[in-house]
C-alpha positions in Angstrom: -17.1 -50.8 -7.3 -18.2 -51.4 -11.4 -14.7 -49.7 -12.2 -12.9 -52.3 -10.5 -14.6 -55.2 -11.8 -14.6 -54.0 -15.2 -10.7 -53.8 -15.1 -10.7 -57.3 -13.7 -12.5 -58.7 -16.6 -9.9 -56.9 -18.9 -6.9 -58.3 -16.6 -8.1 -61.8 -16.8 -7.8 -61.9 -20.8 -4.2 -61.6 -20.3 -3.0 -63.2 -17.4 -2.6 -67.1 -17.2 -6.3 -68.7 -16.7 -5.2 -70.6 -13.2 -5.1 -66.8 -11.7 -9.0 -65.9 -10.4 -9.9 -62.6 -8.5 -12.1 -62.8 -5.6 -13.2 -59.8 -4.4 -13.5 -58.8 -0.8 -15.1 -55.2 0.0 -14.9 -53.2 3.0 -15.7 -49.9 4.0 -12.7 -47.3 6.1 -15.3 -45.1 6.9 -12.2 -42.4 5.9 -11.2 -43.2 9.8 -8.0 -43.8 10.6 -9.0 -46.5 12.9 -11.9 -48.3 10.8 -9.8 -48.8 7.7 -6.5 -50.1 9.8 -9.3 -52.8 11.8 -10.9 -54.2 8.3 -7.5 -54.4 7.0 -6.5 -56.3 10.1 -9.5 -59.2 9.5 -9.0 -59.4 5.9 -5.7 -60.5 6.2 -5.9 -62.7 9.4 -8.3 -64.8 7.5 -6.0 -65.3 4.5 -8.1 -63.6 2.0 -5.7 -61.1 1.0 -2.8 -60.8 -2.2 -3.6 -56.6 -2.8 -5.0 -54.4 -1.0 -7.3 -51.6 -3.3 -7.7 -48.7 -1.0 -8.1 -47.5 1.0 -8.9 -43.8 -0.4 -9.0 -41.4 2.3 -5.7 -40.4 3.3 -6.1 -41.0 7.1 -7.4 -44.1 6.4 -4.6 -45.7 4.2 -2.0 -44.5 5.6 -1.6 -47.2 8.6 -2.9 -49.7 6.4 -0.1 -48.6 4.2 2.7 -48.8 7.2 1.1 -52.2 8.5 1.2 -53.6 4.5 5.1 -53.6 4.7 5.2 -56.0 7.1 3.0 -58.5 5.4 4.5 -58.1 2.1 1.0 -57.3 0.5 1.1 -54.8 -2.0 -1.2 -51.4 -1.6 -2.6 -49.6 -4.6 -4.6 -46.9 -3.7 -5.8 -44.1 -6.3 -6.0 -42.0 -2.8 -3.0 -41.1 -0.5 -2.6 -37.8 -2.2 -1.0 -35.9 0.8 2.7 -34.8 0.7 3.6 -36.8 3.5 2.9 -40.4 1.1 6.0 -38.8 -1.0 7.9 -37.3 1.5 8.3 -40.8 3.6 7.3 -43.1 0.8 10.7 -45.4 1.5 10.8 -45.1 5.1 6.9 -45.7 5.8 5.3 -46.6 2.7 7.5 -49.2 0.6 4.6 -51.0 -0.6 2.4 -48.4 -1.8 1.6 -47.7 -5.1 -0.2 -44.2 -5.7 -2.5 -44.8 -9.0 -4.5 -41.8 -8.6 -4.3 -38.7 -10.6 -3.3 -36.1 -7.5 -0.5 -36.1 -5.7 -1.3 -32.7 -3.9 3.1 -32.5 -4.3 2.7 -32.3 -7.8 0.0 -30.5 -8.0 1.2 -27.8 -5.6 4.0 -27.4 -8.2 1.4 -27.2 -11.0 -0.5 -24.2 -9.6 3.1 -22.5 -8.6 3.9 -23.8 -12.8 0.8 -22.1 -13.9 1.3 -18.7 -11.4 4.6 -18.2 -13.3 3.1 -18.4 -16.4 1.9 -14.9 -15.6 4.4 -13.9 -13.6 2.1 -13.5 -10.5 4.3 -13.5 -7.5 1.2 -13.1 -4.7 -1.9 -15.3 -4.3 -4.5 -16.0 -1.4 -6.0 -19.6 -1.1 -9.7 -19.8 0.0 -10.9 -22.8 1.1 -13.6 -24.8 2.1 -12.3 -27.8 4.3 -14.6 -30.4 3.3 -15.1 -28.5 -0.1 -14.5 -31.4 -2.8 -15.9 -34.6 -1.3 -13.3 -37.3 -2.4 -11.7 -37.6 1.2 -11.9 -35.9 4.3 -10.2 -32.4 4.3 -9.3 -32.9 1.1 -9.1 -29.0 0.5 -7.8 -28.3 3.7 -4.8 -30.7 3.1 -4.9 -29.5 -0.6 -4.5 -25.7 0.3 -1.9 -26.9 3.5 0.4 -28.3 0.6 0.3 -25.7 -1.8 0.9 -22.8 0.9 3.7 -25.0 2.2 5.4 -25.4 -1.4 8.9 -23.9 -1.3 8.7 -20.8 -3.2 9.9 -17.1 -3.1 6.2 -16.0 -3.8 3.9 -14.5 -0.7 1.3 -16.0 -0.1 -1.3 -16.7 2.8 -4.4 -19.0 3.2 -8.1 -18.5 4.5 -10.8 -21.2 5.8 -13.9 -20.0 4.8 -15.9 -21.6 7.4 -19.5 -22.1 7.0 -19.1 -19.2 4.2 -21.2 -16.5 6.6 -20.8 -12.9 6.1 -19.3 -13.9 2.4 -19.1 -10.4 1.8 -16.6 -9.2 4.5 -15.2 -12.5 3.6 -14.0 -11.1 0.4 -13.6 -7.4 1.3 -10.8 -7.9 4.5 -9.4 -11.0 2.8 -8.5 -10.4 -0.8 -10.0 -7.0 -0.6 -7.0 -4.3 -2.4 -4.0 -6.8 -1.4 -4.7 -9.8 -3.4 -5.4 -9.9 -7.4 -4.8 -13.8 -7.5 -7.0 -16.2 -5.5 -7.3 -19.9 -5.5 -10.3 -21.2 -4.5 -10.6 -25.1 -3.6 -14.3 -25.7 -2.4 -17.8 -27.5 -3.3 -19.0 -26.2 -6.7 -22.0 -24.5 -4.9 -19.5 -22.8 -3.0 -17.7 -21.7 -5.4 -20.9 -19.8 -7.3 -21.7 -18.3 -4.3 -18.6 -16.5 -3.9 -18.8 -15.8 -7.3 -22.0 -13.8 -7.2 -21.2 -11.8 -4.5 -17.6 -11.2 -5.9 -19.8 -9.5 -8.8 -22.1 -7.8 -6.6 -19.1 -6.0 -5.1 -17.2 -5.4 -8.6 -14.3 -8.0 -7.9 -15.1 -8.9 -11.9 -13.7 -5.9 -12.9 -10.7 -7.0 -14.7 -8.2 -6.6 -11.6 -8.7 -9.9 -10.1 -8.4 -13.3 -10.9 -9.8 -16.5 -9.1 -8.0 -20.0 -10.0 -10.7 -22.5 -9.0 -9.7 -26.2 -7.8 -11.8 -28.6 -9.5 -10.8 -31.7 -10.4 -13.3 -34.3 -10.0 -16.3 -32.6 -12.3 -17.3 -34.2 -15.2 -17.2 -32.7 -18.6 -20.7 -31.9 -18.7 -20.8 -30.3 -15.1 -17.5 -28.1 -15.6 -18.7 -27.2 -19.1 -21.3 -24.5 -17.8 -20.4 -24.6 -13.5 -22.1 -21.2 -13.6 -25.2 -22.1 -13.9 -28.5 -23.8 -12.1 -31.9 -25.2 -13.5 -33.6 -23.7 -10.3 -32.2 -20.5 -9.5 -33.3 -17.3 -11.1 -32.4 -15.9 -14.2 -30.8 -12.9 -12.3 -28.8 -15.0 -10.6 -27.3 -17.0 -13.1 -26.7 -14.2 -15.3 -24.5 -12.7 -12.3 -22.7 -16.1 -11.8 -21.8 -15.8 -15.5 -20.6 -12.6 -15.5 -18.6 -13.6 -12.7 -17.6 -16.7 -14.1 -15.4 -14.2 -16.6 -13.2 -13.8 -13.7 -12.5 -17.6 -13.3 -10.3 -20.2 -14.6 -10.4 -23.8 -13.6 -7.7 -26.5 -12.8 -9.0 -30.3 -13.1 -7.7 -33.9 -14.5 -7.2 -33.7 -18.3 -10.2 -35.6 -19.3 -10.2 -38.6 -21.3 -12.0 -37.9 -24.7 -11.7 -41.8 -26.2 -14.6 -43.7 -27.7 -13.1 -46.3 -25.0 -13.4 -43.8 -22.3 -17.5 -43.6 -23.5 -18.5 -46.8 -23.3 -16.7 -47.2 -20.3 -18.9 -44.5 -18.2 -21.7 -46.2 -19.9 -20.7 -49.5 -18.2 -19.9 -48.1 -15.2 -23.4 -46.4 -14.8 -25.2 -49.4 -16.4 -23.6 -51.7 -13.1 -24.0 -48.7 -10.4 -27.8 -48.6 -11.8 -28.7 -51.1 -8.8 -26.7 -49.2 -6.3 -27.7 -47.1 -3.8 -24.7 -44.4 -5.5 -25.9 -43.6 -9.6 -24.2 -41.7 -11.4 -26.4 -38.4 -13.2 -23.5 -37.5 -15.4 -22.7 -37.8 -19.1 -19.2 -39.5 -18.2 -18.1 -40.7 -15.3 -15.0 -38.7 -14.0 -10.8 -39.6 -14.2 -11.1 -40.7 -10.1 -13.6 -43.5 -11.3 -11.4 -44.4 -14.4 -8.4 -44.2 -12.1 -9.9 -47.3 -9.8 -10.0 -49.5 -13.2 -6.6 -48.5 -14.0 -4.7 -49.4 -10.8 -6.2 -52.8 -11.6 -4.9 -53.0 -15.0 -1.4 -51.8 -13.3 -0.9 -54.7 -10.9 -2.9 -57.2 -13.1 0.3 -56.3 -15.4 3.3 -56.4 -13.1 1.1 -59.8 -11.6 1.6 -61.2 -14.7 5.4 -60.7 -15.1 5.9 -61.9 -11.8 4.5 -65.0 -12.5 6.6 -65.3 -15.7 9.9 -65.1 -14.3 8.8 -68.1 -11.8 8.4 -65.8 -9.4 5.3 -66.2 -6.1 1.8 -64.5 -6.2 2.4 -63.3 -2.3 5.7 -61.9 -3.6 4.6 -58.3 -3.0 7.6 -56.4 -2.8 8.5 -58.4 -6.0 5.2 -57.2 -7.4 5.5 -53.6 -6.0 8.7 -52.6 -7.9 7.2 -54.3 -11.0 4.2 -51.3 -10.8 7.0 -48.8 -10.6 8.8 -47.2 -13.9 5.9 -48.7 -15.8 4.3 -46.8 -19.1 0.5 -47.9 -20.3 -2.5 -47.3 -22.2 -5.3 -47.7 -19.3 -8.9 -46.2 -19.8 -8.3 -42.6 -18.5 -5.4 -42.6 -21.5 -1.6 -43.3 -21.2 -1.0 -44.0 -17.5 2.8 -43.6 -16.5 3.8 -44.6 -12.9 7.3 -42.9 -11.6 10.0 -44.8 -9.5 9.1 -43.7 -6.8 5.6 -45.7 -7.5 3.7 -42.7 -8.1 1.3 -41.6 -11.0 2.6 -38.7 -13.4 -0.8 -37.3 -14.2 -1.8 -34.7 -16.8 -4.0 -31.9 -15.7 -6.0 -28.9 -17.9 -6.6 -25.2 -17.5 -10.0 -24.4 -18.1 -11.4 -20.9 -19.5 -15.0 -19.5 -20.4 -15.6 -18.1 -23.4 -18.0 -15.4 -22.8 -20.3 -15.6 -25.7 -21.2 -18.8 -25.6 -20.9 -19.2 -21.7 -19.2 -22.9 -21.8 -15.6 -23.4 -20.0 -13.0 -24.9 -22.6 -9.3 -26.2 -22.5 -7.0 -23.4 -23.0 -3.6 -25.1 -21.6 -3.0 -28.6 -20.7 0.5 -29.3 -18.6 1.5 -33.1 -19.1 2.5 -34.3 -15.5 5.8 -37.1 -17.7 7.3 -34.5 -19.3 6.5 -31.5 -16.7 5.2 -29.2 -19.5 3.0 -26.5 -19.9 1.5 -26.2 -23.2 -0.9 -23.5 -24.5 -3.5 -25.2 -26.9 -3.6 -23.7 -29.7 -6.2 -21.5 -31.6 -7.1 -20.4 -28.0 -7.3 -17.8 -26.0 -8.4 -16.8 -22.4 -10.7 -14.0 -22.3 -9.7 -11.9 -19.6 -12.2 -10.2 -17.5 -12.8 -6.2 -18.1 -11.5 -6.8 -21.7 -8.1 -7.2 -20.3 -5.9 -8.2 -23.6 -3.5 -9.4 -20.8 -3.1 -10.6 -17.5 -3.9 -8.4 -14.7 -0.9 -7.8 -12.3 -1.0 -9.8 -9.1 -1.8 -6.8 -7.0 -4.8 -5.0 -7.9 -4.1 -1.2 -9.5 -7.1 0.5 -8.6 -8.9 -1.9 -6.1 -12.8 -3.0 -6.5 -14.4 -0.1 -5.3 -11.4 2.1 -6.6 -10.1 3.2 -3.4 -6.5 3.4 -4.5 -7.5 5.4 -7.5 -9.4 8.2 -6.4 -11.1 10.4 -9.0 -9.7 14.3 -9.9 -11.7 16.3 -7.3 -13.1 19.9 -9.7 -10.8 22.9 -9.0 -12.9 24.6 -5.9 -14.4 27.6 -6.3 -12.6 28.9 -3.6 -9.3 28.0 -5.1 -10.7 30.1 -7.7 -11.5 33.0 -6.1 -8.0 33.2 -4.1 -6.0 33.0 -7.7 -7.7 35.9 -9.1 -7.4 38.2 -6.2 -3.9 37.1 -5.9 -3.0 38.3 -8.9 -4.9 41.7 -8.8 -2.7 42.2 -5.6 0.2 41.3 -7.5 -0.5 43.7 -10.4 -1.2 46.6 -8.0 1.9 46.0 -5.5 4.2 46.1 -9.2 2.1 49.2 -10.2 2.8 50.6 -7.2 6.7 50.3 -7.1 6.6 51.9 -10.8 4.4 54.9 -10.1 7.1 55.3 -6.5 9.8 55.5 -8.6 8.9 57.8 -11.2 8.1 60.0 -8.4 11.5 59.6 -6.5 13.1 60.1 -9.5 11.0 63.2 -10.0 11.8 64.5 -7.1 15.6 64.3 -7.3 15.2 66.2 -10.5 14.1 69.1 -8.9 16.3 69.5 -6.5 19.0 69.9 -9.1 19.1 73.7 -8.7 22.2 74.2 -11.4 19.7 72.9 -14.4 19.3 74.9 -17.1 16.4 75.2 -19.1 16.6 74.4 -22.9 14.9 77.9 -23.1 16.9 79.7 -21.1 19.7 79.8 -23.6 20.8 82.6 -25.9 22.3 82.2 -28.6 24.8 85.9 -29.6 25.4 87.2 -33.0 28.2 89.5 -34.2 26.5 92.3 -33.7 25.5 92.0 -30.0 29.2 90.9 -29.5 30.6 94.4 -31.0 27.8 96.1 -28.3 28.6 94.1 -25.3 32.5 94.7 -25.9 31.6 98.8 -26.2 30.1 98.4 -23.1 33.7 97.0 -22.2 31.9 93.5 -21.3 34.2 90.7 -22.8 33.4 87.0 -22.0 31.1 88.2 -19.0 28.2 88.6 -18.4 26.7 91.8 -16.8 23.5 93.9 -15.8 22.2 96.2 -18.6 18.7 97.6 -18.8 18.5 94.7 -21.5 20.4 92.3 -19.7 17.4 91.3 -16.8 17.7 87.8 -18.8 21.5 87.6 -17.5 20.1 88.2 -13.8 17.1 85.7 -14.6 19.6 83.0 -15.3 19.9 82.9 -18.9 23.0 81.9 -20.6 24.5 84.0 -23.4 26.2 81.9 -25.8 28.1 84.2 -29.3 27.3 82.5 -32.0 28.8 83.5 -35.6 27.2 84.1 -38.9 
């Protein structure tokens, strides 16, 4: 690879000039037997001090087991898998990981960046052979972070051969999820995309977390778009895009860094792999690097008097180790694994291009806003959506206010003209009872029916011999009518 022997040219103006590198290459084939078999040959015919590689997971990790046994140390910028940190004494004492994932760490990233927001629910779509570093590099990617302790719920999804992409979406985010990771092919990725727009999953409510780690600046600047689609299409994509945030290696942005890729694709120009990009991306950096590291703790060795084939001697020496490599400052743990520093990625949707809106430093296990930034939410969110959709894509769980029915109508009115006339009626019944009760009252006297005496009539009616009586006279038929004398004085 260029990348390694451009570090080898740097290590050999610092180590002692009686040390030479000879390179041997060969090729795992990512199989878990191939890589073990070349391993095997390389070091029965004595050729071997380090072993560089291999990449592929299944393909280092009995190369890794067998390594202990020869005392050979292993750097490989691969071995990303849990399992590398998880049995790293037991199985792997020889291993150095000088790569920039560790799908441990980064598993605790995306959980790190989740709580930023306080989203407590996500669904992981992948692609299995989605990012073509190593075999089932998303598969074992999305495996790890599902598997993560945490008190979040989460669930997973293999999108296949990405088929009916649009039942895909509906029955597996559909109203349940608001928060998606998504680790496939960056074709992939747009395609889902578009037809999350075409069914209104850009409409604020839901947010998609895209693994992409190994893009260059130029391709993850603008991932939305393509020179030979359509103008409808892209315009979709971007829209979509809004949605979207993106995870990858911090890039290196050193004048260093520059002429570096410009190396690298000068050497790889007579290879059957060139490379198209403006820069070359961290996993390329990260191959000259893990020479630099063991050039480094090669060259200590050998000043404390200490043997080339050493390599446990040479092992611990990589570990605990702080240093400026090309990809920036390159800090290896104790446990002989790299703290890497990854990058949150956001569009801006005016000018369409994806910039840095967080970076979280892998040393110090930080996560730090950059600042005069913001994301742009989708919808013109000013905030984070919740992790659960509110109203759902096509709005099913907010239903609009159905108009009062006519019918509804029609029942309130005569309702109430049947109330008015049953209270109507009670009144006009009453007044009638009480009517009648009135005239039954036989005893009543009329307010005309009284007489009021004088004097005079009182001296007549007691000549007559009448006192305080009343009796029939030719004049007295009001006495038999009912009438009331009453003596009144003057």
């Amino acid at each position: 690879l260029p990348a390694v022997n451009i570090g080898i040219l740097r290590a050999r103006s610092f180590l002692p000039s009686d040390v030479n590198f000879t390179v041997h290459y060969a090729d795992s084939k990512c199989h878990i037997g191939v890589g073990i078999n070349e391993a095997i040959k390389l070091w029965y015919a004595g050729k071997v001090h380090v072993f560089f590689g291999p990449v592929c997971d299944y393909a280092v990790a009995p190369v890794a087991r067998q390594t202990r046994f020869w005392n050979i140390p292993i750097v490989s910028v691969g071995a990303m898998a849990a399992e590398f940190k998880k049995f790293h004494v037991e199985d792997y004492p020889t291993l150095t990981r000088a790569g920039a994932v560790d799908f441990t760490v980064f598993s605790a990233l995306i959980h790190k960046f989740l709580d930023q927001f306080k989203w407590n629910k996500f669904k992981i779509l992948y692609e299995q052979q989605g990012i073509n570093v190593s075999d089932d590099f998303c598969k074992i990617m999305s495996s790890s972070i599902y598997y993560t302790p945490s008190n979040k719920r989460k669930d997973y999804f293999n999108l296949g051969d990405l088929g009916d992409l649009e039942n895909i979406i509906i029955s597996e985010i559909g109203i349940g999820y608001g928060v998606v990771v998504l680790c496939a092919s960056a074709d992939s990725v747009r395609e889902i995309m578009i037809k999350a727009h075409e069914l209104n999953f850009d409409n604020g409510e839901y947010v998609f977390l895209n693994i992409d780690l190994f893009s260059s600046k130029e391709d993850s600047e603008k991932p939305w778009y393509r020179e030979n689609d359509t103008t409808e299409r892209n315009q979709k994509a971007k829209k979509a895009y809004e949605a979207l945030m993106t995870v990858t290696l911090r890039k290196p942005t050193s004048p260093e860094y520059r002429n570096f890729s410009e190396e690298v694709k000068k050497r790889a120009g007579n290879d059957s792999f060139a490379y198209g990009e403006d820069e070359v991306n961290s996993f390329v950096g990260a191959f000259h690097d893990a020479v630099i590291l063991y050039a480094l703790a090669l060259n200590e060795t050998l000043a404390n008097n200490r043997s080339i084939t050493n390599g446990t001697e040479i092992t611990h020496r990589m570990w605990n180790r702080t240093f400026e490599g090309i990809t920036g400052t390159v800090s290896i743990d104790s446990n002989g694994d790299r703290n890497a520093d990854y990058s949150l990625l956001d569009m801006d949707p005016h000018t369409g291009k994806f910039e840095v809106v967080a970076n979280y430093f892998g040393k110090d296990k930080k996560y730090v806003p950059v600042s005069n930034t913001e994301i742009h939410w989708a919808g013109n969110r000013k905030s984070a959506p919740p992790d659960t959709p509110k109203c759902g894509f096509d709005g099913a769980k907010c239903p609009p206010e159905k108009p009062f029915p006519e019918y509804g109508i029609v029942i309130i009115v005569l309702g109430s003209l049947l109330v008015i006339v049953v209270i109507a009626a009670f009144f006009i019944y009453r007044h009638i009872k009480l009517e009648a009760e009135l005239a039954e009252m036989n005893w009543r006297v009329r307010w005309d029916d009284i007489m009021f005496g004088t004097m005079e009539n009182d001296r007549k009616m007691r000549r007559q011999g009448s006192n305080l009586s009343l009796t029939r006279t030719t004049n007295g038929e009001a006495c038999a009518e009912g009438r009331v004398l009453i003596e009144r004085s003057d």
